[in-house]
Chimera marker file (.cmm) of the C-alpha trace (Angstrom):
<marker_set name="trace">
<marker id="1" x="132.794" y="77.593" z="128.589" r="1" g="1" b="0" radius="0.5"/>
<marker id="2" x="133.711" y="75.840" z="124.894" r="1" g="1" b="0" radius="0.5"/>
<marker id="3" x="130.425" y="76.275" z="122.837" r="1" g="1" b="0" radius="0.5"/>
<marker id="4" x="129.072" y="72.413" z="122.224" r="1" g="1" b="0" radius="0.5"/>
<marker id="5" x="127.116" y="70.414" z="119.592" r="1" g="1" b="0" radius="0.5"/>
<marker id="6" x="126.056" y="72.946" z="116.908" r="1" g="1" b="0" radius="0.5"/>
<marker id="7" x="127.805" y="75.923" z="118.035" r="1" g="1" b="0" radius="0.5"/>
<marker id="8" x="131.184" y="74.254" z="117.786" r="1" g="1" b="0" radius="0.5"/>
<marker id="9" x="130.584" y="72.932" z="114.311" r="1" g="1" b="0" radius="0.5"/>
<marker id="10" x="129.077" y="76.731" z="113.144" r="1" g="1" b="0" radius="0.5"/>
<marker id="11" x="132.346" y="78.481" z="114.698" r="1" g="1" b="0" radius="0.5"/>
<marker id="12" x="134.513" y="75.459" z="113.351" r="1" g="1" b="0" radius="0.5"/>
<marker id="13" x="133.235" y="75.811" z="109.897" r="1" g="1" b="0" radius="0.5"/>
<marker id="14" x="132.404" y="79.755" z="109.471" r="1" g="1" b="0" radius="0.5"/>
<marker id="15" x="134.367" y="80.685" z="106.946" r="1" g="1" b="0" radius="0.5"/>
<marker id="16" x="132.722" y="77.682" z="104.369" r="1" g="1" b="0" radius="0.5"/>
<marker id="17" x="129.170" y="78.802" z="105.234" r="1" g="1" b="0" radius="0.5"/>
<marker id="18" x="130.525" y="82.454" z="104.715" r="1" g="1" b="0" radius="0.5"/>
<marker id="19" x="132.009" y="81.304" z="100.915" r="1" g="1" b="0" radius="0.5"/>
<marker id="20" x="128.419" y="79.188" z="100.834" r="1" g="1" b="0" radius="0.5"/>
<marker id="21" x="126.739" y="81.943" z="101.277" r="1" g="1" b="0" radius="0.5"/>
<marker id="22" x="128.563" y="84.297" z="98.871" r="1" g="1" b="0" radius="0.5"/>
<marker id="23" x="128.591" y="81.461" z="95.917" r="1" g="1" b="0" radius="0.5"/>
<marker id="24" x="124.699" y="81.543" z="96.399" r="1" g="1" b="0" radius="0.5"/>
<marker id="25" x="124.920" y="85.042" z="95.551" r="1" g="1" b="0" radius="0.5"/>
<marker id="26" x="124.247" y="86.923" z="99.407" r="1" g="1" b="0" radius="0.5"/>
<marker id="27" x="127.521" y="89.288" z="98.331" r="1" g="1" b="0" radius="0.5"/>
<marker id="28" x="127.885" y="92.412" z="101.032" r="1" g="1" b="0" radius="0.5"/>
<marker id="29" x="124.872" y="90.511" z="102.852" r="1" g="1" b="0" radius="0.5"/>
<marker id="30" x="126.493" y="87.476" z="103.862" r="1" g="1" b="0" radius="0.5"/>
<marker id="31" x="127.723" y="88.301" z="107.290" r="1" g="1" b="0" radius="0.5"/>
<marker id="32" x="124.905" y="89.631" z="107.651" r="1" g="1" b="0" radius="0.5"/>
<marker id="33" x="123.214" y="86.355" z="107.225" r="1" g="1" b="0" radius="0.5"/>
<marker id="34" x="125.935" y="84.693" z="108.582" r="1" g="1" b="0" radius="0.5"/>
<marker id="35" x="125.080" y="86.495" z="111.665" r="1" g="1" b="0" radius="0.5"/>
<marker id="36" x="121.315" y="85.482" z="111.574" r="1" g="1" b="0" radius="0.5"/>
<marker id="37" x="122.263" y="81.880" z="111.400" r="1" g="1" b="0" radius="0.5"/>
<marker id="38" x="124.405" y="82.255" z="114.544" r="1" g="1" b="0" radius="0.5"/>
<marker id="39" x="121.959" y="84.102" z="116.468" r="1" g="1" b="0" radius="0.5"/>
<marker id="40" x="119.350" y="81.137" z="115.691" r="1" g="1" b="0" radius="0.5"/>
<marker id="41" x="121.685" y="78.687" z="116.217" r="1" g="1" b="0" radius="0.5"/>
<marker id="42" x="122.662" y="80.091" z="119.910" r="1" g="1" b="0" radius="0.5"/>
<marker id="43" x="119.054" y="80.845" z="120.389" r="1" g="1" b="0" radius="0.5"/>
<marker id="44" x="117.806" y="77.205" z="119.511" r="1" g="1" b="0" radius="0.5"/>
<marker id="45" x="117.504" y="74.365" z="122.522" r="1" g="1" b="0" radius="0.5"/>
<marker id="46" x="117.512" y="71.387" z="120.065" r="1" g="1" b="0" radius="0.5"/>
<marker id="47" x="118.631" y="67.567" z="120.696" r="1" g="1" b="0" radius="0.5"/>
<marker id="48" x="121.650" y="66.179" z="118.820" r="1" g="1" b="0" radius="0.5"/>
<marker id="49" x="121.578" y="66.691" z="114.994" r="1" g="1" b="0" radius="0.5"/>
<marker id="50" x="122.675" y="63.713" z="112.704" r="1" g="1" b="0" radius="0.5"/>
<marker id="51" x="124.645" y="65.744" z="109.792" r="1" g="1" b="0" radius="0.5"/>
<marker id="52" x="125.309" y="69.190" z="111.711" r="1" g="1" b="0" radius="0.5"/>
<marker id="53" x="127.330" y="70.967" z="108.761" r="1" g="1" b="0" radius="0.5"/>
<marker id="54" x="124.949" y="69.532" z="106.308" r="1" g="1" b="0" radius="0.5"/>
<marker id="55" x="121.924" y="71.095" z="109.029" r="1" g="1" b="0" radius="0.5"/>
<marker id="56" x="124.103" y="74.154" z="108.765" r="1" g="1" b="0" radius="0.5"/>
<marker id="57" x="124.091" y="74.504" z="105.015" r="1" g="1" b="0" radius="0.5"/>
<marker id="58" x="120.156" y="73.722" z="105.038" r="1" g="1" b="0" radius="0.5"/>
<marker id="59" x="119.522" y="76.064" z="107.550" r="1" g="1" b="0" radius="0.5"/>
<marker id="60" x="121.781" y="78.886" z="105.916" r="1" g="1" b="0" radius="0.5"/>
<marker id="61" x="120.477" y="78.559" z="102.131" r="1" g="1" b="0" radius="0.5"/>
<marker id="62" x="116.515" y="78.630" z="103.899" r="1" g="1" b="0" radius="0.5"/>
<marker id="63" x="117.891" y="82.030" z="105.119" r="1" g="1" b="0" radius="0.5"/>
<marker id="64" x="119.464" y="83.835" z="102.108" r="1" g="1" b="0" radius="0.5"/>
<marker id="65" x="115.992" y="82.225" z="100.596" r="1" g="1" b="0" radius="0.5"/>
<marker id="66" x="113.530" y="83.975" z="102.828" r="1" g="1" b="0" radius="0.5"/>
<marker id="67" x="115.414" y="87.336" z="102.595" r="1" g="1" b="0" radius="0.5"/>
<marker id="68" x="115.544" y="86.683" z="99.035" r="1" g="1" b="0" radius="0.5"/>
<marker id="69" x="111.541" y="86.607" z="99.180" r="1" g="1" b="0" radius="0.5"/>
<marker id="70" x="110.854" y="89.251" z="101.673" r="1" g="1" b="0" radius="0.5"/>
<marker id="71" x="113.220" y="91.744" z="99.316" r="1" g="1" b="0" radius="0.5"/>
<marker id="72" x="110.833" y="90.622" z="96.504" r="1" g="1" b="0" radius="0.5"/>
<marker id="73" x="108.111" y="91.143" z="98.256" r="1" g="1" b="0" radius="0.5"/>
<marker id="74" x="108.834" y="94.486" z="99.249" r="1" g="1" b="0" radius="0.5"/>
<marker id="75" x="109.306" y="95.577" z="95.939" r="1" g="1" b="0" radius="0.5"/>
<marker id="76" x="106.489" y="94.425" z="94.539" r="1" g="1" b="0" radius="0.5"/>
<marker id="77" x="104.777" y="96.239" z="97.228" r="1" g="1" b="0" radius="0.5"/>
<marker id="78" x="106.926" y="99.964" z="96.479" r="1" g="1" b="0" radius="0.5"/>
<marker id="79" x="105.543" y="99.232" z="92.743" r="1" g="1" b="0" radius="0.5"/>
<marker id="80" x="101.999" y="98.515" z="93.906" r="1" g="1" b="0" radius="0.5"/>
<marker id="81" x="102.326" y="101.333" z="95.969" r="1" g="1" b="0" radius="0.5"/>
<marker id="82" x="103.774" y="103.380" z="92.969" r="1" g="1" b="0" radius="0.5"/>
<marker id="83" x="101.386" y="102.407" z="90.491" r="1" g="1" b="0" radius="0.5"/>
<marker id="84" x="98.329" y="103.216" z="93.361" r="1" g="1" b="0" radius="0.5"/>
<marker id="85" x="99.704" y="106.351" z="94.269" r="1" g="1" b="0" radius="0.5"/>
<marker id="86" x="100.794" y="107.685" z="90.908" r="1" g="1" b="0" radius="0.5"/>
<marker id="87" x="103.881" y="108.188" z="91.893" r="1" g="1" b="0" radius="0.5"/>
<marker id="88" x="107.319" y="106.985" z="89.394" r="1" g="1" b="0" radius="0.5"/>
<marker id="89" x="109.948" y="104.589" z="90.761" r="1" g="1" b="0" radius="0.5"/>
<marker id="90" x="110.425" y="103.393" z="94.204" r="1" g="1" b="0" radius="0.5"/>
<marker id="91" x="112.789" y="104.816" z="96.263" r="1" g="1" b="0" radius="0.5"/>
<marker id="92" x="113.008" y="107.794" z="94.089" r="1" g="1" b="0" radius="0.5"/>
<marker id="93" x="111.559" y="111.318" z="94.894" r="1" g="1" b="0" radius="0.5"/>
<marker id="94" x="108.861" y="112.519" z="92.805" r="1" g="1" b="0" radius="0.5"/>
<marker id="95" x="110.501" y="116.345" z="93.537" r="1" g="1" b="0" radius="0.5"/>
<marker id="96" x="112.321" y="117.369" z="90.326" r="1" g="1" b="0" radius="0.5"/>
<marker id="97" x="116.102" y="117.842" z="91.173" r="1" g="1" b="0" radius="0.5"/>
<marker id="98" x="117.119" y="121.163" z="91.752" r="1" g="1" b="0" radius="0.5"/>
<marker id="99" x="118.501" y="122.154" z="88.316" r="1" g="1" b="0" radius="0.5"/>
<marker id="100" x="115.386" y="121.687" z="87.124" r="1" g="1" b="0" radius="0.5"/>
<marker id="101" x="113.580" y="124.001" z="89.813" r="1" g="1" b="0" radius="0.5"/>
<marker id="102" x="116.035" y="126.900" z="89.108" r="1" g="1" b="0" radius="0.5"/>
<marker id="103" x="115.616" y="126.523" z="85.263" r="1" g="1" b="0" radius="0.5"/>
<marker id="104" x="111.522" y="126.445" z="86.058" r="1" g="1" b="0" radius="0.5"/>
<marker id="105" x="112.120" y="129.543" z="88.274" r="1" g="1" b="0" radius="0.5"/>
<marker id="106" x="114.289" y="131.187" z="85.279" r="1" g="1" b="0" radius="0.5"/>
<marker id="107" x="111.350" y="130.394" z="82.892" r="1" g="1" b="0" radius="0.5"/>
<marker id="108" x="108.858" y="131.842" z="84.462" r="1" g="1" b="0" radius="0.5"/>
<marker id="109" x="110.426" y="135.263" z="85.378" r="1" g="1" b="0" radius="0.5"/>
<marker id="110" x="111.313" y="135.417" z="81.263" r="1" g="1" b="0" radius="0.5"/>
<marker id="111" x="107.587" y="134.759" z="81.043" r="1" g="1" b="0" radius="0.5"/>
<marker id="112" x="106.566" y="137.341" z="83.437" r="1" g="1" b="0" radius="0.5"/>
<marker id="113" x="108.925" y="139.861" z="82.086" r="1" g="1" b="0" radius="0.5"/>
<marker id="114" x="107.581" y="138.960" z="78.230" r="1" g="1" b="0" radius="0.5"/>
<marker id="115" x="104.098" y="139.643" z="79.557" r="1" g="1" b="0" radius="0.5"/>
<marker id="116" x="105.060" y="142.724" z="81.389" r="1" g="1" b="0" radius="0.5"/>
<marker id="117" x="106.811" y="143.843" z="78.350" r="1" g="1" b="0" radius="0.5"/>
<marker id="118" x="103.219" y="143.851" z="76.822" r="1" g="1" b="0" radius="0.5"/>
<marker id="119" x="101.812" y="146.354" z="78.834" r="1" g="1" b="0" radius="0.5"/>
<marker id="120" x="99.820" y="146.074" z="82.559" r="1" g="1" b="0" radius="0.5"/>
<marker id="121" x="96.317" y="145.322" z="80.728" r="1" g="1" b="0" radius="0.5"/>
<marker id="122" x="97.968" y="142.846" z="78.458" r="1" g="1" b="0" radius="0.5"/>
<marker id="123" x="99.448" y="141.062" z="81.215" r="1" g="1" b="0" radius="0.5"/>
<marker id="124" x="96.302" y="141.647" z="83.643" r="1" g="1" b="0" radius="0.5"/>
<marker id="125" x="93.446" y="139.879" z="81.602" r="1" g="1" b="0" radius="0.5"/>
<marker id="126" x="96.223" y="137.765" z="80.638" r="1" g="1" b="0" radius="0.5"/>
<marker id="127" x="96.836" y="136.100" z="84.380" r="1" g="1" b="0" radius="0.5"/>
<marker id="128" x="93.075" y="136.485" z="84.925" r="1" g="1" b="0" radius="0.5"/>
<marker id="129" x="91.930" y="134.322" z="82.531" r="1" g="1" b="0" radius="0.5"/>
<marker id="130" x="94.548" y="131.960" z="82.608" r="1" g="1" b="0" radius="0.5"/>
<marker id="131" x="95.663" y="131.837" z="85.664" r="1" g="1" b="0" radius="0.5"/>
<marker id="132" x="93.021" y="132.681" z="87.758" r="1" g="1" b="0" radius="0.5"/>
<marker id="133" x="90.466" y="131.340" z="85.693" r="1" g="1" b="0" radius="0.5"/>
<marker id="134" x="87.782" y="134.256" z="85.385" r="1" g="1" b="0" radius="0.5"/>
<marker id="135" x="86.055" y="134.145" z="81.985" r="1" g="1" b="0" radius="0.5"/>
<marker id="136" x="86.722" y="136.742" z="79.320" r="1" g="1" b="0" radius="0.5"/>
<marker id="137" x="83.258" y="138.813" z="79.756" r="1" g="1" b="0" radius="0.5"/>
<marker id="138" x="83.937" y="138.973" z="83.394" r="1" g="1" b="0" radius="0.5"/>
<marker id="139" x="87.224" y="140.939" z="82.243" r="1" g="1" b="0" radius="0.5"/>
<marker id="140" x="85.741" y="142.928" z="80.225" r="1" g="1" b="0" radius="0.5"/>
<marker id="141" x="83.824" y="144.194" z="82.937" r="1" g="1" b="0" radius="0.5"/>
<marker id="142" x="86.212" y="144.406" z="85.543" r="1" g="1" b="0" radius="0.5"/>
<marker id="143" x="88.110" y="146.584" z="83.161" r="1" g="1" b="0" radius="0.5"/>
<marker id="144" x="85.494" y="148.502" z="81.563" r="1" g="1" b="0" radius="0.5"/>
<marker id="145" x="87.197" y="147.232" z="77.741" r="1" g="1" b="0" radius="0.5"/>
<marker id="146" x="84.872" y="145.172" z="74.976" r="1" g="1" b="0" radius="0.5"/>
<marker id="147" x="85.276" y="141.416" z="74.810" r="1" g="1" b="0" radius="0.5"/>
<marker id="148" x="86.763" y="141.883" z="71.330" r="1" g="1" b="0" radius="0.5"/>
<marker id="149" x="89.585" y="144.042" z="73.527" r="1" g="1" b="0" radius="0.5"/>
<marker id="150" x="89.870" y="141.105" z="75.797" r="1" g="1" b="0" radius="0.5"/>
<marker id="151" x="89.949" y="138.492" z="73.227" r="1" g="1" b="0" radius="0.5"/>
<marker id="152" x="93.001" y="140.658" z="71.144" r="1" g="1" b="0" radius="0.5"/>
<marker id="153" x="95.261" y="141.117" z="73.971" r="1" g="1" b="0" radius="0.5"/>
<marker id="154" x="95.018" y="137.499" z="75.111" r="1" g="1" b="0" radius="0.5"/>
<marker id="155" x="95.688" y="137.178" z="71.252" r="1" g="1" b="0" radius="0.5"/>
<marker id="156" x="99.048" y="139.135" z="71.731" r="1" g="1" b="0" radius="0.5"/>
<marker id="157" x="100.070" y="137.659" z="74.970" r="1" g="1" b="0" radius="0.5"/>
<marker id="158" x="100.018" y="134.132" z="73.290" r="1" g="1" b="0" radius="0.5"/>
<marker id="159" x="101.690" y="135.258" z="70.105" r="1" g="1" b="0" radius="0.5"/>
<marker id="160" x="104.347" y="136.742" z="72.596" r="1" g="1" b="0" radius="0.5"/>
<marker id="161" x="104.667" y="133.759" z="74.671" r="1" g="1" b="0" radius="0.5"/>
<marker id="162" x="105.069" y="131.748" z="71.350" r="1" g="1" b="0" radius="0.5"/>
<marker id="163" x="107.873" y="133.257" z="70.272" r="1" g="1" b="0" radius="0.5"/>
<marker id="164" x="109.386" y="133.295" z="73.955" r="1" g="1" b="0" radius="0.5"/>
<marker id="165" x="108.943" y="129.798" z="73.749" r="1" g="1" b="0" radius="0.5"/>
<marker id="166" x="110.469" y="129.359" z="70.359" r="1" g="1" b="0" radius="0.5"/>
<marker id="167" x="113.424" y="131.287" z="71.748" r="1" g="1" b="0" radius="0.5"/>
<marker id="168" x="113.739" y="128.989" z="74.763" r="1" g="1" b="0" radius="0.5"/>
<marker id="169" x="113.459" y="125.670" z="72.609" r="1" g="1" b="0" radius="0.5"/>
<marker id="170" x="116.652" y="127.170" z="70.572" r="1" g="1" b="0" radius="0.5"/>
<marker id="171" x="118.819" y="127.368" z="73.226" r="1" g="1" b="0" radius="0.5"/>
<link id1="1" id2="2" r="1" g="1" b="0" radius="0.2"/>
<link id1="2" id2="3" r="1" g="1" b="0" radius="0.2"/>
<link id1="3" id2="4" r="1" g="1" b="0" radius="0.2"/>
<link id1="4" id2="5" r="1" g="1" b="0" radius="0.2"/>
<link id1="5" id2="6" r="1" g="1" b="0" radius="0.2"/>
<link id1="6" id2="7" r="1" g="1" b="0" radius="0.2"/>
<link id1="7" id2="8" r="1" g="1" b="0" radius="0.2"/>
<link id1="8" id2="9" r="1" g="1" b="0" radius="0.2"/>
<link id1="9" id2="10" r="1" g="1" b="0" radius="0.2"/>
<link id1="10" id2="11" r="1" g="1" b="0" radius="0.2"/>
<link id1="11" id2="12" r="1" g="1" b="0" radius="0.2"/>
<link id1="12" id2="13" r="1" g="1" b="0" radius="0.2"/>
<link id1="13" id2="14" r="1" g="1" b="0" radius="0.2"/>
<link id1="14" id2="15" r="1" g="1" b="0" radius="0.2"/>
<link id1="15" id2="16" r="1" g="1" b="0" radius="0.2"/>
<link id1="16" id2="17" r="1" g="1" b="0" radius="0.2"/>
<link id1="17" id2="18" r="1" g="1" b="0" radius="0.2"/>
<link id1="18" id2="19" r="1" g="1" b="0" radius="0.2"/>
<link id1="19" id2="20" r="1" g="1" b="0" radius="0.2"/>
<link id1="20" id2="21" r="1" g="1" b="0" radius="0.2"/>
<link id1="21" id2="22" r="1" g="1" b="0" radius="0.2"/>
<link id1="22" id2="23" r="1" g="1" b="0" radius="0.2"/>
<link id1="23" id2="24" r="1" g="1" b="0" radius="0.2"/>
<link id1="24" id2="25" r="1" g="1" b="0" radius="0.2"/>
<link id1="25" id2="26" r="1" g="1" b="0" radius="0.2"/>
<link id1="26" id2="27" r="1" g="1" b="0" radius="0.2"/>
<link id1="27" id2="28" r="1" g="1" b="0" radius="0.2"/>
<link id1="28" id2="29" r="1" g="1" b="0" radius="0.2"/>
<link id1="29" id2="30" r="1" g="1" b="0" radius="0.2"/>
<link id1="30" id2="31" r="1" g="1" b="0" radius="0.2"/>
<link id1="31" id2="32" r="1" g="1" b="0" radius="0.2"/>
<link id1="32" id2="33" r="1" g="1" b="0" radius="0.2"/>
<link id1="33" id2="34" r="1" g="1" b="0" radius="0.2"/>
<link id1="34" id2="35" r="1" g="1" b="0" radius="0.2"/>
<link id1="35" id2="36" r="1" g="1" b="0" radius="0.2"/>
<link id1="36" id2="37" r="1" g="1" b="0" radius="0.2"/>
<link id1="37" id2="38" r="1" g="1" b="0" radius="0.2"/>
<link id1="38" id2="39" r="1" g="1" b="0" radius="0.2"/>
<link id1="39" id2="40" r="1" g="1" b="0" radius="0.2"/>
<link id1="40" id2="41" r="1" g="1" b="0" radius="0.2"/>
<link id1="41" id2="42" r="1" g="1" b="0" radius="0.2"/>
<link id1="42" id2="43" r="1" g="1" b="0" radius="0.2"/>
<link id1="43" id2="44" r="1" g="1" b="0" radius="0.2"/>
<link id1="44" id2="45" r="1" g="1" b="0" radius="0.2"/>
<link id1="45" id2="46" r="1" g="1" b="0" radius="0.2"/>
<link id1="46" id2="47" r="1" g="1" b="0" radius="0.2"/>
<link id1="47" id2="48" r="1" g="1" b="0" radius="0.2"/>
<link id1="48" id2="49" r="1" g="1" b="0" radius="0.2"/>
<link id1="49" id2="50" r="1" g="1" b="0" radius="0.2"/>
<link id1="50" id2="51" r="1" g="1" b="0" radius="0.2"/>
<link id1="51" id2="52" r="1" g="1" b="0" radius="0.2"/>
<link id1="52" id2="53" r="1" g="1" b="0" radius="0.2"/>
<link id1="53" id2="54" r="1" g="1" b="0" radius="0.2"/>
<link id1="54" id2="55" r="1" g="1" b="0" radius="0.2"/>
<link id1="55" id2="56" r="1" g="1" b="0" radius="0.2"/>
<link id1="56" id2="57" r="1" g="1" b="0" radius="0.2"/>
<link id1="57" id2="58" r="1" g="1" b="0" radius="0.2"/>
<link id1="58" id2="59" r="1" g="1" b="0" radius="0.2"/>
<link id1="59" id2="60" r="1" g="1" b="0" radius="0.2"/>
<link id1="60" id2="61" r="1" g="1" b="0" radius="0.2"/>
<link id1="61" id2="62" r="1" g="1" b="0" radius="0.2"/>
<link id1="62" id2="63" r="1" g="1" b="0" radius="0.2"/>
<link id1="63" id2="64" r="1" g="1" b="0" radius="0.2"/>
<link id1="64" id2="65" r="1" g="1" b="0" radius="0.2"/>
<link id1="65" id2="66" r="1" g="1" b="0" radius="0.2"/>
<link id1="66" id2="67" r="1" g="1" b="0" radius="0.2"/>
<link id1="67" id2="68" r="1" g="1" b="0" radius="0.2"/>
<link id1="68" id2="69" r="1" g="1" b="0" radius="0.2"/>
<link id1="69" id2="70" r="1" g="1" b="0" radius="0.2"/>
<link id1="70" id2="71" r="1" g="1" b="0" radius="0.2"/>
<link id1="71" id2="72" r="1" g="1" b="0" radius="0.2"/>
<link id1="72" id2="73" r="1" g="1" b="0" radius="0.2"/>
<link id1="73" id2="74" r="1" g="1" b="0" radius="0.2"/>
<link id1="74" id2="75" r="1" g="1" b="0" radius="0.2"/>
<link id1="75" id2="76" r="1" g="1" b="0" radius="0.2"/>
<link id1="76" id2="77" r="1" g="1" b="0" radius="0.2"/>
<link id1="77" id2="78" r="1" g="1" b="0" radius="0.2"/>
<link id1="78" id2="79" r="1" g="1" b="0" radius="0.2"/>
<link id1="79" id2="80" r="1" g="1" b="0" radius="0.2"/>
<link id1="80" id2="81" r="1" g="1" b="0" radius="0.2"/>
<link id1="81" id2="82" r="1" g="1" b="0" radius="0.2"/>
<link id1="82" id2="83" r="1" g="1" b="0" radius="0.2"/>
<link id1="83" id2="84" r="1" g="1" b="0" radius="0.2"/>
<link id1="84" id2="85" r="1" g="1" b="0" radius="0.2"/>
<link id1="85" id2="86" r="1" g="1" b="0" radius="0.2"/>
<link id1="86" id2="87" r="1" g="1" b="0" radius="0.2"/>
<link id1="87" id2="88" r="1" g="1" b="0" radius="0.2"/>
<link id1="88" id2="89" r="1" g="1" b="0" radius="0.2"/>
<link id1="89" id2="90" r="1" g="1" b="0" radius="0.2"/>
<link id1="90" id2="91" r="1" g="1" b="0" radius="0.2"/>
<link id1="91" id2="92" r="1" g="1" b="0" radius="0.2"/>
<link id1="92" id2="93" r="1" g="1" b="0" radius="0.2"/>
<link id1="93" id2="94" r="1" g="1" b="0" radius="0.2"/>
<link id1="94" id2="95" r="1" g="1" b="0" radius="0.2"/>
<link id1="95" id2="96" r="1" g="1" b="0" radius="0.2"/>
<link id1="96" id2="97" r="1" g="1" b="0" radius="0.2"/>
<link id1="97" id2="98" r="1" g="1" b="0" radius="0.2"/>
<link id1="98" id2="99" r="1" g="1" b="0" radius="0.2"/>
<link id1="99" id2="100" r="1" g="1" b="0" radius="0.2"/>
<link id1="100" id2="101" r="1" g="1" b="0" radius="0.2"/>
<link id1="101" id2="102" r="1" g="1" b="0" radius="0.2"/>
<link id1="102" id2="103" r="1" g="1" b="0" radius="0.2"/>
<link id1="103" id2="104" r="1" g="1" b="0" radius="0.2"/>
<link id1="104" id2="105" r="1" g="1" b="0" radius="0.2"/>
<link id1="105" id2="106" r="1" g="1" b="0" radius="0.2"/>
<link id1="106" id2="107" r="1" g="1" b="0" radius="0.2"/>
<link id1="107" id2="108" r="1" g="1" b="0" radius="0.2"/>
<link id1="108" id2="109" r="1" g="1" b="0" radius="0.2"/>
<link id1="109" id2="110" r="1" g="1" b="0" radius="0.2"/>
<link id1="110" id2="111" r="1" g="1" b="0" radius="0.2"/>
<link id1="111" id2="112" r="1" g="1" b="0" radius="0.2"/>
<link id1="112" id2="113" r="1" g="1" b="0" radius="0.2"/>
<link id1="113" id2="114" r="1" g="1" b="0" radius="0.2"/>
<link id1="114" id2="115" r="1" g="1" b="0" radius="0.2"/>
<link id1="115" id2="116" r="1" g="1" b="0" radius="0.2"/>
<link id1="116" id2="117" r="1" g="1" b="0" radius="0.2"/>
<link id1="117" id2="118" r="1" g="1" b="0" radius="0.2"/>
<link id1="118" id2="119" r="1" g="1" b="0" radius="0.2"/>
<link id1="119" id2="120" r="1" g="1" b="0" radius="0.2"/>
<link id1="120" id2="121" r="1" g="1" b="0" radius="0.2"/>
<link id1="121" id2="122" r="1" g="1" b="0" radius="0.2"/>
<link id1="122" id2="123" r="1" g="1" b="0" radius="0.2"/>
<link id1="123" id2="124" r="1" g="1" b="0" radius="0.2"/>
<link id1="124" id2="125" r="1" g="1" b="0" radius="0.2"/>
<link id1="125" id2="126" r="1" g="1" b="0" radius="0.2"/>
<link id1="126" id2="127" r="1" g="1" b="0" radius="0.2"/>
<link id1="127" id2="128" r="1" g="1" b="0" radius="0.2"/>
<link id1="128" id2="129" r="1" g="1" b="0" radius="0.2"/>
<link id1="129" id2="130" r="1" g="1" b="0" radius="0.2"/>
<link id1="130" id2="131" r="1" g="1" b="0" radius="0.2"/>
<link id1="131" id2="132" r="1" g="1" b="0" radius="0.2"/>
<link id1="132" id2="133" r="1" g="1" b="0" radius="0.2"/>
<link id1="133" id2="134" r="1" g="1" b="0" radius="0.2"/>
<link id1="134" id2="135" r="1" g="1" b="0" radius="0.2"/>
<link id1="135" id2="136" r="1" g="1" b="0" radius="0.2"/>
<link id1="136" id2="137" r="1" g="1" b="0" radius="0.2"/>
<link id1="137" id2="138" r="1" g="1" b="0" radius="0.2"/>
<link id1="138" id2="139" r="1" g="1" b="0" radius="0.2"/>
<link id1="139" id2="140" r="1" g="1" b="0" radius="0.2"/>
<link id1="140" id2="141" r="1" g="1" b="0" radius="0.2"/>
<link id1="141" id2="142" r="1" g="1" b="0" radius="0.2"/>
<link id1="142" id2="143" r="1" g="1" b="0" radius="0.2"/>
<link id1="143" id2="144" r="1" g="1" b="0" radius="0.2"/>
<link id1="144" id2="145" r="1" g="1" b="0" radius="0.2"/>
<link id1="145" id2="146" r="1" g="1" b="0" radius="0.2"/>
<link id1="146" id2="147" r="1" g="1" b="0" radius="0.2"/>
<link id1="147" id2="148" r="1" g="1" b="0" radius="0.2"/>
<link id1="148" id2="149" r="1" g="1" b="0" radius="0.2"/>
<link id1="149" id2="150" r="1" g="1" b="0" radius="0.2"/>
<link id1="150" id2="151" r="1" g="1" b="0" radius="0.2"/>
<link id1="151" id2="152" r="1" g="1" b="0" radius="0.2"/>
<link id1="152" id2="153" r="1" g="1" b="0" radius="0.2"/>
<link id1="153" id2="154" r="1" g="1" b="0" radius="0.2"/>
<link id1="154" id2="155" r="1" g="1" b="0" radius="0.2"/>
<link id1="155" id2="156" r="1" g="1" b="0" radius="0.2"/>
<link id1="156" id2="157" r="1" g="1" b="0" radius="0.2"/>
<link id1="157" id2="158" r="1" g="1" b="0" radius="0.2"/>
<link id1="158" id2="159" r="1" g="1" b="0" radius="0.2"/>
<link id1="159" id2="160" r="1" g="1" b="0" radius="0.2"/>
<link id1="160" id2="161" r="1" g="1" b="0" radius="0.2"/>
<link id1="161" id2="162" r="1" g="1" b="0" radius="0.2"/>
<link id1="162" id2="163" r="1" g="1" b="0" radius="0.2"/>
<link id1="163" id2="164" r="1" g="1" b="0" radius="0.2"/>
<link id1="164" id2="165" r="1" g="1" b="0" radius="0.2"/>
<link id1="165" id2="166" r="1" g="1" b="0" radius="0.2"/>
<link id1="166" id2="167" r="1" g="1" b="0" radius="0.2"/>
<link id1="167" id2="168" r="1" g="1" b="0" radius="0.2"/>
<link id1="168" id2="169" r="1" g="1" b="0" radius="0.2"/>
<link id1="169" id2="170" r="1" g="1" b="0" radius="0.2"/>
<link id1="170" id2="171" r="1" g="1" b="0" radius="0.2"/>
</marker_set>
């Protein structure tokens, strides 16, 4: 069966509403749209249309325009979404890359290893206080030293991290 009415002029004239299309600016996404207009044109039961290619055209540029919107749309909602969530661009992992996880994981064995290098109390009251969060008295306690003893080795495991850092910042 030969297509009739507005399926014969879409199939007659598909490669104008393709270069339509592309001139409008729809680049790799004009088949696609080209596509959408077919299936709507195929789908639709209408009566006889005055100025089918002209219809065509209409119907084609209302198309690219309403993908043109809902792509704008989206991204306005991936930056509201961003901007809510605290996250940085879109489409983009928030996960740092992993260069950047095996030069983290290099860091902080040259930290461990400079505060191991300090001695184990050093590097004890050290990760208590700042890692775990335990107050200097509390150290002293736990350890049976003064709180002038805790204060000076968290003293000397700054100064050493300092200079670690110095080190790193050369390189």
């Amino acid at each position: 069966m030969q297509p009739a009415g507005l399926e014969a002029v879409f199939l007659a004239n598909r490669d104008k509403l393709l270069r339509f299309l592309r001139a409008r600016g729809a680049g790799d996404g004009a088949e696609d749209l080209l596509h959408e207009l077919w299936l709507k044109v195929s789908a639709a039961r209408s009566g006889p249309v005055a100025a089918p290619l002209a219809y065509l055209y209409r119907a084609a540029d209302t198309l690219m325009i309403d993908r043109y919107r809902s792509r704008r749309q989206a991204e306005q909602r991936d930056r509201d979404w961003s901007e809510a969530e605290g996250t940085t661009v879109p489409g983009t992992s928030d996960e740092p890359s992993g260069e950047r996880v095996i030069a983290a994981r290099q860091a902080a064995a040259r930290v461990a290893e400079t505060l191991d290098a300090l001695g184990p109390r050093v590097a004890t009251i050290f990760r208590r206080h700042r890692i775990d969060g335990v107050a200097q008295r509390e150290i002293a306690g736990e350890l049976g030293v003064s709180l002038s003893t805790v204060e000076g080795d968290l003293r000397k495991a700054y100064r050493a991290l300092a200079e670690l850092r110095e080190r790193l910042d050369e390189v």
